[in-house]
N, C-alpha and C positions, 0 to 999 in steps of 0.2 A: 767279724775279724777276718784279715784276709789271709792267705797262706804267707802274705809275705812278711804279716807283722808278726806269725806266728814263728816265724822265723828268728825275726829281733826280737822278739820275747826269750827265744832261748838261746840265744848268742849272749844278749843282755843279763840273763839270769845265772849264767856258770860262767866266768870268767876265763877257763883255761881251755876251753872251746872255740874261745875268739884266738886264744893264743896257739892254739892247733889248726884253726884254720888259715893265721897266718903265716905259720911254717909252712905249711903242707903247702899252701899257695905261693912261696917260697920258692920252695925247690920244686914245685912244676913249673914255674918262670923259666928256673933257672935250664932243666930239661931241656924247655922247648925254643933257648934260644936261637940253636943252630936256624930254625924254621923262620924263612923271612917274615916281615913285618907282624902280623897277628900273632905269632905264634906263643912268644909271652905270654901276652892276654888270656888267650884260652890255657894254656897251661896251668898259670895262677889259679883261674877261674874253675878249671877239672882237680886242682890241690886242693881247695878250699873246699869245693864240692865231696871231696873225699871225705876229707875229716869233718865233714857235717855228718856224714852217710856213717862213719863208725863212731860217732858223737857215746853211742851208749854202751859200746862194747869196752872203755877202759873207765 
């Protein structure tokens, strides 16, 4: 099993993890859009990353 499905295993497994990470991914969109082109991208992408990384602290 690779790191990545270990990943989908626990996004898939807690429900409200997926819906943290799409908030959080959310509003670092919404952050970085002053930043031309990419800057969305990697902001969603560092929100979502957040709330994976505090997945076990709530």
């Amino acid at each position: 099993m690779s790191k990545l499905d270990d990943v989908r295993a626990r996004i898939n497994g807690n429900p409200s993890l997926g819906k943290k990470m799409a908030k959080y991914g959310a509003i670092g969109a919404i952050v970085a859009i002053p930043l031309p082109f990419i800057g969305p991208v990697i902001g969603a992408t560092l929100g979502a990353g957040i709330a994976y990384l505090r997945r076990d602290k709530a």
